[in-house]
N, C-alpha and C positions, 0 to 999 in steps of 0.2 A: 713500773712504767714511768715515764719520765712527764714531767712537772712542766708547764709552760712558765711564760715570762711571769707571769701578772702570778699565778701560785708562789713562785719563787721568792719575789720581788713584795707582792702583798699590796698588789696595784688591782685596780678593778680594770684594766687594760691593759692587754700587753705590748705593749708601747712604751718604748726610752726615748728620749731626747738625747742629740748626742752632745756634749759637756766640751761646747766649743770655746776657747782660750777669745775673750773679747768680747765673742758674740753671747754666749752663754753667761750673761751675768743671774743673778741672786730673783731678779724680778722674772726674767723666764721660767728659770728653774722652776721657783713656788708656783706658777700657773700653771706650767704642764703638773707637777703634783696633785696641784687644787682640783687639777680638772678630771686625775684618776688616773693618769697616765706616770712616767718615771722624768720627772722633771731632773737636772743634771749641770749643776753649777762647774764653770771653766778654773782649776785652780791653776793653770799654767803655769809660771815660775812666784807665784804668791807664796810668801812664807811672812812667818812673825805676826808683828801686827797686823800686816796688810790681810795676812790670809785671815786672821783672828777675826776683824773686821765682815769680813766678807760670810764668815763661816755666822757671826751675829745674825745677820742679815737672811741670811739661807734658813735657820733654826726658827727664827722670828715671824717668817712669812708661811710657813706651813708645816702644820704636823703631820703633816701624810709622810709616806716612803719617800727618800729624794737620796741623789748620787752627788760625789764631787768628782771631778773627775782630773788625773794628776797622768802625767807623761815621761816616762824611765828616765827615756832616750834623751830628754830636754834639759833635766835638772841634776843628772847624775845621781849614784845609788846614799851620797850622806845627803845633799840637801833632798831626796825624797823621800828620806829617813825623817826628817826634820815635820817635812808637813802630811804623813801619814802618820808620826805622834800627837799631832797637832789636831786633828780629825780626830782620831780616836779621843783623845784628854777633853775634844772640846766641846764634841756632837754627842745627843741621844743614839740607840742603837736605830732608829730608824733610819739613819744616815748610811746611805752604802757607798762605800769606795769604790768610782772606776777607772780603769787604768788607758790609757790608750798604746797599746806596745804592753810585751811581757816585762812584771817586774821582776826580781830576785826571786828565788825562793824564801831569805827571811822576811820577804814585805806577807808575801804568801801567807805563811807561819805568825807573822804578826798581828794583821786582820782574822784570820782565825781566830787566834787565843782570846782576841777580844769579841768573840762573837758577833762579827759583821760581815754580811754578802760581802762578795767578791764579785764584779764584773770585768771582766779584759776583750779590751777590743783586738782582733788577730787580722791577717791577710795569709796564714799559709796553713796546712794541714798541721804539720809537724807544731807550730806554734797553739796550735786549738786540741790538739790531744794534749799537750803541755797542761793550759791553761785547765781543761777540763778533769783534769786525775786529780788537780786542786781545789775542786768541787764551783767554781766560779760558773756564773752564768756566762757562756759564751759569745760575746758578738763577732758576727762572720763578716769580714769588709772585703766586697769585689771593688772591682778598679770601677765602677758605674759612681761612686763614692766622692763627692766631693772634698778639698782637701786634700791632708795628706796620705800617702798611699801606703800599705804594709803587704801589699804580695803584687800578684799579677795574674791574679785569677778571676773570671767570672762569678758575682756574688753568688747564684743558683749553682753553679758547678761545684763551689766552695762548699756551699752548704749539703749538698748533697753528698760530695765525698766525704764529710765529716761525718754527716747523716751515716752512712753507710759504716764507719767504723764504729761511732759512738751511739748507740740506739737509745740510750737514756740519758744523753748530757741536754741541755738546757742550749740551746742552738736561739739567738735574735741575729738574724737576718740585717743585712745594712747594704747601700749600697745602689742608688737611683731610684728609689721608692718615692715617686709624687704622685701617688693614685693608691684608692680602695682595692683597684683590681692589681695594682702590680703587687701593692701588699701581700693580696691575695694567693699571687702566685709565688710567691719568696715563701708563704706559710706552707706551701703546695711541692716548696725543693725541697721542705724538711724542717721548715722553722718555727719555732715556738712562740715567734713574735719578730716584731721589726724594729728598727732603731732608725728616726730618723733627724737629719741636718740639713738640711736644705729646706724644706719646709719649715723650717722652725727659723732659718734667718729672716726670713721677712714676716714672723710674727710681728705684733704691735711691740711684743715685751722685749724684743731682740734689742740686742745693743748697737747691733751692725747700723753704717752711716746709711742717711735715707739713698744717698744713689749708688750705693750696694746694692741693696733692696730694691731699686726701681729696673736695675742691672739684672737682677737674677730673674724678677716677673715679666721683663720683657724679653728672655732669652728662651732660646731649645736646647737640646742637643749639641746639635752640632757647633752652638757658641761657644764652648766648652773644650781647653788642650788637658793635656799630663804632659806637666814640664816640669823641670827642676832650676827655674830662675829666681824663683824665694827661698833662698838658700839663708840669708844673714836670720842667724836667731834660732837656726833650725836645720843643716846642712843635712847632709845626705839621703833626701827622699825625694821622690817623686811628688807630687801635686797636682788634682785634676783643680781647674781654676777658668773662669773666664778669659780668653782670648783678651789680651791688652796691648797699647803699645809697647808695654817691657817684655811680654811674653811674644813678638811679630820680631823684636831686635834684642837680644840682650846682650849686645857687644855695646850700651850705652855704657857712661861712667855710674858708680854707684856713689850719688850725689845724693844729699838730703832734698826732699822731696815732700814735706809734711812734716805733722808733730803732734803727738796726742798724749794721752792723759791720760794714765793707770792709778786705780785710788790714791787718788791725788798728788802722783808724780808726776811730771812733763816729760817726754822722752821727743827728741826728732826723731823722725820717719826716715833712712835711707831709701834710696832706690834697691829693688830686691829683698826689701824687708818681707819674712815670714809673715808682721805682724797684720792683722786683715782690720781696714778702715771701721770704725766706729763710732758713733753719734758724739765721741771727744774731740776726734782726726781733725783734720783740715790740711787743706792741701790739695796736692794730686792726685782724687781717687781716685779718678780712672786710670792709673799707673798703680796701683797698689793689688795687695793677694786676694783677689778676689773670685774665694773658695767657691764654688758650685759645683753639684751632680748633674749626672744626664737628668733629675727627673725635674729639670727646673722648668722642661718642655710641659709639664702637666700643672706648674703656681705660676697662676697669672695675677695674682692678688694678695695684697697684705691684707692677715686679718690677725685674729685674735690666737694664743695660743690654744685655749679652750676651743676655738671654733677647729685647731689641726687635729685636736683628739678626738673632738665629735665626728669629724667626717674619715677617721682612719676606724672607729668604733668598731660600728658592723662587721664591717670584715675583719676586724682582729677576733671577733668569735669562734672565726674559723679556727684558731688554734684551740680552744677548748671542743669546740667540735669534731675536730683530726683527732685530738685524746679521747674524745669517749668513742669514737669510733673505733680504733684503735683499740681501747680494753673491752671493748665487747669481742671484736675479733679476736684478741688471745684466751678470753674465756672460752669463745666458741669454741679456741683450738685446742 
């Protein structure tokens, strides 16, 4: 029988944080950890010292389970060579690699040998049978999913048709989840646990700039496009993001528009930048990527990251509940 998130992962919740580039620094991550859940530091294009740095930081703050999480499609197949040697050479095994997007098969092969979970995040069938014959925990991404997109499937449809082929793979659920009960019903299409982003940006610990955060608790649904205007830094995807004036015109010029601060670099902001505002930023937030899910209709409040794990808890039970249910059923059978 197959294994929930928290058996897999060695969490007392099955709950991930998803390991957002900016927003997802080192102080989120060790809280969702701390607090029993899969906390999940952003390594986005960090390598070298920076990543070193960062990895200090993440090791330092908690010895529970925790993810980092790296992106194929962003960094190319040598420099992702670069910072999943870098992870392995620099973390305990409690450290688990997550990917967003399929990587190589020798990243595959590499994290094995070394004896470390595998997580990848997918949007299509074909990529989640991929991912899961590699023994990885699977996270399912529907287009409900803030950020950027990897299919064009409903999160419960996904999980279900994967559901249906893989009966024993390790299925987290992603994907508009701002409630116990939606949770709920994600664990109910077939999933083993949930992985969530949007609630986790307007934790306290989040790095996102305060009128991000005041952006995503005062919105719904329907404030919410998938558009592909944050292209610089990161082309060819989709993006579900807050309604902005760059996202109502984007025949503007792509003019610098801000300028923020990556471990201690300065970088200007274009217009169209991938990159998502951050308590470094300044500038035009309201013109900038400002990632959200459908479930931003369900956070009307910043709070603590412990306080996201406490109130998603309860209902993550249900996934050890669906399992023992579950094997009593095949014993009966």
């Amino acid at each position: 029988m197959r294994a929930t998130a928290a058996e897999v992962l060695g969490l007392d919740v099955s709950l991930l944080q998803s390991g957002m580039g900016g927003v997802a620094g080192t102080e989120l991550a060790c809280a969702v950890s701390n607090a029993g859940a899969a906390g999940c530091a952003g390594g986005y294009k960090l390598v070298d010292g920076a990543l070193s740095a960062m990895l200090d930081r993440l090791t330092a703050g908690t010895d529970r389970p925790v993810g980092v999480n790296l992106i194929p499609e962003v960094v190319g197949p040598d420099e992702l060579d670069r910072q999943v040697a870098q992870v392995l050479d620099e973390t305990p095994q409690r450290v688990h690699l997550s990917f967003f997007g399929m990587p190589d098969d020798a990243v595959f092969d590499r994290v094995a040998a070394a004896g470390r979970q595998t997580v990848v995040q997918i949007g299509t069938v074909e990529d989640g049978l991929k991912a899961a014959a590699r023994g990885a925990v699977v996270v399912v991404q529907g287009i409900e999913a803030g950020g950027h997109l990897l299919g064009t499937s409903r999160r419960d449809d996904l999980v279900g048709a994967l559901r249906a082929l893989l009966p024993d793979a390790c299925l987290v659920a992603s994907g508009g989840i701002g409630s116990p009960d939606e949770a709920a019903r994600a664990l109910a299409a077939g999933g083993d646990g949930v992985l969530l982003g949007t609630a986790f940006v307007v934790a306290h610990e989040s790095r996102a700039h305060a009128r991000f955060k005041s952006a995503v608790t005062g919105a719904d649904e329907s404030d919410t496009v998938i558009t592909d205007v944050y292209e610089i830094g990161w082309p060819g995807r989709r993006h579900r993001v807050l309604a902005t004036p760059v996202t109502a015109d984007p025949e503007q010029p792509a003019k610098f528009i801000g300028k923020t601060v990556v471990e201690g670099k300065p970088y200007l902001v274009p217009r169209f930048s991938a990159a998502v505002p951050t308590e470094a930023t300044s500038g035009r937030i309201e013109e900038m990527a400002l990632y959200c899910g459908r479930s931003c209709g369900e956070i009307s409040d910043e709070v603590s990251a412990a306080d996201v794990v406490a109130t998603f808890a309860p209902a993550l039970t249900g996934a050890e509940t669906i399992q023992s249910k579950e094997r009593a059923e095949s014993h009966v059978g």
